[in-house]
C-alpha positions as CSV (number, residue, x, y, z in Angstrom):
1,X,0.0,0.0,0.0
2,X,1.7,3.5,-0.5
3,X,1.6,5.7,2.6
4,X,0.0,9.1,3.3
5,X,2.8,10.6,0.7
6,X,1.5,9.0,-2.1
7,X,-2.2,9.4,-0.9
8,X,-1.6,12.9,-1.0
9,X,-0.2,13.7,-4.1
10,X,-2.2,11.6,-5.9
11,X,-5.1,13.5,-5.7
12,X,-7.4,16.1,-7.9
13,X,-9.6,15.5,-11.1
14,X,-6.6,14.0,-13.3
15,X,-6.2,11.5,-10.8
16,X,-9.8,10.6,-10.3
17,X,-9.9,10.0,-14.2
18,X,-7.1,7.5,-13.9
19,X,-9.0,5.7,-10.9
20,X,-11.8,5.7,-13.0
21,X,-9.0,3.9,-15.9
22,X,-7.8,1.7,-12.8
23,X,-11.6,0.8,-11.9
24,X,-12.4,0.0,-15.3
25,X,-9.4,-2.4,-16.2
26,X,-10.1,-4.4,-12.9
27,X,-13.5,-5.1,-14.1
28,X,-13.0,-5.9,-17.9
29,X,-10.3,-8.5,-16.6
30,X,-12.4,-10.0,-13.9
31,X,-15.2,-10.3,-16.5
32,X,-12.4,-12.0,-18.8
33,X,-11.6,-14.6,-15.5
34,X,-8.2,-13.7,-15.9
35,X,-5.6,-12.9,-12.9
36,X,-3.3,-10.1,-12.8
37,X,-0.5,-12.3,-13.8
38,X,-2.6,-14.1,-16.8
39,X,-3.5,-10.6,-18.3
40,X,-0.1,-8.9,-17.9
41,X,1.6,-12.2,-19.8
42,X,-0.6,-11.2,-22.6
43,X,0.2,-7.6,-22.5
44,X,4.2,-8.2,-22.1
45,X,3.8,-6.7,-18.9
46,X,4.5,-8.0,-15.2
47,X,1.3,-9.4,-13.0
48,X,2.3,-6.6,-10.7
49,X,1.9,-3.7,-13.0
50,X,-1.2,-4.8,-13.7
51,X,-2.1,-4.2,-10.4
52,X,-0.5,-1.3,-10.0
53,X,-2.6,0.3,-13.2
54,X,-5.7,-0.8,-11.4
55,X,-4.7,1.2,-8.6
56,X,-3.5,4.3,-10.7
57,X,-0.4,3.6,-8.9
58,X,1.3,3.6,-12.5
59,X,0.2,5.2,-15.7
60,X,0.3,2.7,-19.0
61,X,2.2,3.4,-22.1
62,X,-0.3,4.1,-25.1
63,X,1.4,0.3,-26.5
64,X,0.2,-1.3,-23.3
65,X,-3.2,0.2,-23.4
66,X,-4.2,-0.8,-26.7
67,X,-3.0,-4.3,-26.2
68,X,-5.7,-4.3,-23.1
69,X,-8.1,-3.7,-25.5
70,X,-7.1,-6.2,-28.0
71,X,-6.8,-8.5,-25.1
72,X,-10.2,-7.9,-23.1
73,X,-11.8,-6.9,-26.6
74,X,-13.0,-3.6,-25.6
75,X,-13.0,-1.8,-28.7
76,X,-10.4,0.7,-28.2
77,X,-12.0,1.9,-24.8
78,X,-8.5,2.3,-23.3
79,X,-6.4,3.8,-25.8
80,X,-9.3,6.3,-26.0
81,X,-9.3,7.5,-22.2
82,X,-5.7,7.3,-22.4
83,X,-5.3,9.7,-25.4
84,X,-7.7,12.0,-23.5
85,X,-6.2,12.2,-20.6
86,X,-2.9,12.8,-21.9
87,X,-4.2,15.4,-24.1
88,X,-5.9,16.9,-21.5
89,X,-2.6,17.1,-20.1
90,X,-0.5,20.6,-19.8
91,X,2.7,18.4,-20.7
92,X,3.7,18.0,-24.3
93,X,2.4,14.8,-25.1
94,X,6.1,12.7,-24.9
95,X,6.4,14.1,-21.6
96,X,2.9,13.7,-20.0
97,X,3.2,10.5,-18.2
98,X,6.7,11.0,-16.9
99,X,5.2,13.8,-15.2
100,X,2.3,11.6,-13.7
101,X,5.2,9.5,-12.8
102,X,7.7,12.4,-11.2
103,X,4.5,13.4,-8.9
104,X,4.9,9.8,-7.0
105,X,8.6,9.3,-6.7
106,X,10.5,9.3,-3.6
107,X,13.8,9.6,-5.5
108,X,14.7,11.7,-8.4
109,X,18.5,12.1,-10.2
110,X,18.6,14.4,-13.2
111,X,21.5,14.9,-15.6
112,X,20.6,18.4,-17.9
113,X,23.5,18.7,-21.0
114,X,22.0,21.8,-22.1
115,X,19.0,23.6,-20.1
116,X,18.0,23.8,-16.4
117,X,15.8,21.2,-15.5
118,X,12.0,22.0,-15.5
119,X,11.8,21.2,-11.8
120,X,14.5,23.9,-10.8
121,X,13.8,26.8,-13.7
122,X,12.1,30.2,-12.4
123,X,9.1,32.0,-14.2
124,X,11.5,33.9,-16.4
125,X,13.9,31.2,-17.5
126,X,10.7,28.7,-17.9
127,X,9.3,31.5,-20.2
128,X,12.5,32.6,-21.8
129,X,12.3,28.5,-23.0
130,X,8.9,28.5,-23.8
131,X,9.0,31.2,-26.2
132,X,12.1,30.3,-27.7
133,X,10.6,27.0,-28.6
134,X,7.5,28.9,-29.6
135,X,7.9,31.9,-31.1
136,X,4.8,32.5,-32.9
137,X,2.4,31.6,-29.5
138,X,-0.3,33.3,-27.5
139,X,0.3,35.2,-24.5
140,X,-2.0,32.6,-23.0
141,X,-0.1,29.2,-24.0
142,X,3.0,30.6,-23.0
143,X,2.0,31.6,-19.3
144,X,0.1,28.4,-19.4
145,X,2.9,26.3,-20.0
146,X,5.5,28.2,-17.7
147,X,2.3,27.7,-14.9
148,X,2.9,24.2,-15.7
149,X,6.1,23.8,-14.8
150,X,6.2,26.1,-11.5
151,X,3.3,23.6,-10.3
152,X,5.7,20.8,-10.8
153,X,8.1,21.8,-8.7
154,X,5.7,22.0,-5.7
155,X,6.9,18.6,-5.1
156,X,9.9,20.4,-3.8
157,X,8.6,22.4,-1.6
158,X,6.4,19.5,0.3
159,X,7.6,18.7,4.0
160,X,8.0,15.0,2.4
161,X,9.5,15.9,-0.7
162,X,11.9,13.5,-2.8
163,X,15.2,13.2,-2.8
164,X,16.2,15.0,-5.9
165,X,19.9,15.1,-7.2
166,X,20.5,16.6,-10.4
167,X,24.0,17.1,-12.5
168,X,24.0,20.1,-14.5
169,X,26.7,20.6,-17.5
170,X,28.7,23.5,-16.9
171,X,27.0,24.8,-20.1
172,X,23.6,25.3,-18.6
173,X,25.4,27.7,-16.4
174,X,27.2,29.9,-19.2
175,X,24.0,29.9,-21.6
176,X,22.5,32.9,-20.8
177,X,19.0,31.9,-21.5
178,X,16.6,34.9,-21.1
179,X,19.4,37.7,-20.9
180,X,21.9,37.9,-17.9
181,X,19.2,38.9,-15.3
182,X,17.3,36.2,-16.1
183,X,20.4,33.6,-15.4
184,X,21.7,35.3,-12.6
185,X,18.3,34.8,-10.7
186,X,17.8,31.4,-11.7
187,X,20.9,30.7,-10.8
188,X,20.6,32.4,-7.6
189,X,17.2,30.1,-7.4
190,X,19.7,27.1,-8.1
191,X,22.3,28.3,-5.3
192,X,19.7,28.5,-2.4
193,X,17.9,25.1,-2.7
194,X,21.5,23.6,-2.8
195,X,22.3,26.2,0.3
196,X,19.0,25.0,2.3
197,X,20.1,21.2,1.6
198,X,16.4,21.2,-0.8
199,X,18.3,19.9,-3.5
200,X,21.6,18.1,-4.3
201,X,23.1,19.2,-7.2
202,X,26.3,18.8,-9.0
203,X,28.2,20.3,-12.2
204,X,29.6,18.5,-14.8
205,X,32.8,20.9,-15.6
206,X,33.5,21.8,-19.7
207,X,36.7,19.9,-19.5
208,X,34.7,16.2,-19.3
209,X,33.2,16.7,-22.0
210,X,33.1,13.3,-23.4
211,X,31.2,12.6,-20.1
212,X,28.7,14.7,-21.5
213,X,28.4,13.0,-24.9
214,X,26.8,9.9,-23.2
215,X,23.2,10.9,-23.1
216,X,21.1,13.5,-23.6
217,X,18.9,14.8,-21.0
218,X,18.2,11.6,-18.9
219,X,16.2,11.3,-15.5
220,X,15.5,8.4,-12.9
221,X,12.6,7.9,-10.6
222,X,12.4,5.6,-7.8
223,X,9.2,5.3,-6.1
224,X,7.8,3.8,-2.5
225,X,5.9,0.3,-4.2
226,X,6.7,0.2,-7.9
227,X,10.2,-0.3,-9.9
228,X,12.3,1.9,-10.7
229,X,11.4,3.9,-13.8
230,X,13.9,5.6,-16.3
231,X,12.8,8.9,-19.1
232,X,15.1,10.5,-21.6
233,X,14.9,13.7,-23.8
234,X,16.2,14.8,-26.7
235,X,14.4,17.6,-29.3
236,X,10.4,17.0,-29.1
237,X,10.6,13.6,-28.1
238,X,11.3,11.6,-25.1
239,X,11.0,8.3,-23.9
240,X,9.8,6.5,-20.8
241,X,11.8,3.3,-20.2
242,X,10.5,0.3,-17.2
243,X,12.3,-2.5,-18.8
244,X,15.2,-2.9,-15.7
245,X,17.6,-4.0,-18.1
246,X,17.9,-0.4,-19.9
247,X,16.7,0.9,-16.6
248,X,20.2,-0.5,-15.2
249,X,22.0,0.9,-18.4
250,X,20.9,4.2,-17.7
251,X,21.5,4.4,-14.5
252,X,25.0,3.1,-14.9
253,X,25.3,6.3,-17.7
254,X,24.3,8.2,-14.4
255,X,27.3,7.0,-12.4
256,X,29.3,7.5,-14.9
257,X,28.7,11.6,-15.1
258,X,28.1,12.1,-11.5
259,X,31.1,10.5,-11.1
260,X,33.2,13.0,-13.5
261,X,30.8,15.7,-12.1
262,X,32.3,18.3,-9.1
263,X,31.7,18.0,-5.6
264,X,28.5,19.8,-4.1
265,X,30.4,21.9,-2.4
266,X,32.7,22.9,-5.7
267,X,29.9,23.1,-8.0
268,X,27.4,25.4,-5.5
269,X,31.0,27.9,-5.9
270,X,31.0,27.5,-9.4
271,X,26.8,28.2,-9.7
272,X,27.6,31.2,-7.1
273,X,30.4,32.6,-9.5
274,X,28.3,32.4,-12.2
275,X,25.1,34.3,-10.9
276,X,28.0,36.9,-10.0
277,X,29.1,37.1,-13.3
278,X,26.0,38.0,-14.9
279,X,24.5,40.0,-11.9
280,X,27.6,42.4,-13.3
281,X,26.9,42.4,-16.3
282,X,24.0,42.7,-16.3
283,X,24.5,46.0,-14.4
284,X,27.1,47.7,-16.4
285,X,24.5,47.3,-19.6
């Protein structure tokens, strides 16, 4: 059973709809007299994600829910809620159930090549990205997505928050996305979660480059009652990966950076000297 963290996050309209999902695949594979087990053998999935979909513990890929349907012949009534509710989704649609899957973890690690990740960015780096991937959109989208991604990172504000470790390339640090004002706040942004222990982050210096070269941007979620889940990003796409094999490969990609990366201690200096840097020029402009 997941405790009074999970209860709690997992609440709101969204995640009534996917009860409603959870409810609904229980009973089409009772009616089909087949055990969690017998129905996630025919899906390619384990017994006990089964039962983790039927308690909207876990979201299904869009490939697992059609096979449901194929399976408890339920002409396409999965793949249909599950396009809805991702579409219904403020995500873009690669990203939308990583971040179903991001509200439930106890543990996340992070490695950013190029951009700060969504759950660290301020309002004016979050829009400077926005537009800049969008250059032609409404007002309204663009606040709507950099809403978005500020509610996301409630997660770290909650008195039982995850553990969250990220490893930023020193490039994040020297792009100045959004003009220098912009960086040096969300850098000073960066500089007090790691100063008030929120946050453990680390910086991949320039000189390990080749590090860098081993993934894109890649991030891995551990939760309380459910294995651990793996979800990397490169330009408009991304994907979610359960399988543990190429879970354990990307982890081990993980190591591998954090272990090039600089001590917390040296990289919170280096995200200090940074915000300093544009806080002066930013000044003299």
């Amino acid at each position: 059973m997941m405790g009074d963290t999970g209860r709690r996050r997992r609440s709101g309209p969204r995640q009534a709809a996917w009860e409603f999902f959870g409810a609904e695949l229980k009973n089409r594979r009772e009616e089909a007299d087949l055990t969690q087990a017998e129905l996630g053998m025919r899906v390619f999935v384990s017994g006990g994600y089964i039962g983790q979909f039927e308690q909207a513990i876990r979201k299904p890929q869009l490939d697992v829910a059609q096979r449901l349907d194929h399976i408890l012949q339920t002409d396409g009534f999965f793949e249909r809620m599950w396009r809805k509710l991702i579409k219904d989704s403020p995500y873009a649609d690669y990203f939308a159930a990583a971040a179903e899957l991001e509200a439930l973890a106890t543990q996340i690690c992070e490695f950013a090549p190029t951009v700060v990740p969504g759950l660290l960015q301020t309002a004016p780096y979050a829009r400077a990205v926005t537009i800049a991937t969008n250059p032609l959109a409404a007002d309204e989208y663009v606040e709507e997505k950099v809403a978005a991604r500020l509610e996301r990172a409630h997660i770290l504000k909650d008195a039982t928050r995850p553990v969250y470790w990220a490893i930023l390339h020193e490039g994040v640090l020297r792009l100045p996305v959004g003009g220098r004002a912009t960086m040096a706040e969300q850098l000073d942004h960066i500089a007090a979660l790691m100063r008030t222990r929120t946050v453990l982050v680390q910086v991949l210096p320039n000189e390990e480059g080749a590090h860098a070269a081993l993934g894109g941007m890649m991030t891995l979620m551990e939760f309380e009652d459910a294995p651990p889940t793996a979800y990397a990003e490169a330009l408009l796409s991304g994907n979610l990966l359960d399988d543990p094999a190429l879970v354990k490969r990307v982890q081990a990609t993980y190591d591998l950076i954090r272990a090039a990366a600089l001590s917390p201690e040296a990289s919170l200096a280096l995200v200090e000297s940074a915000a300093e840097d544009y806080r002066r020029c930013a000044s003299t402009t």
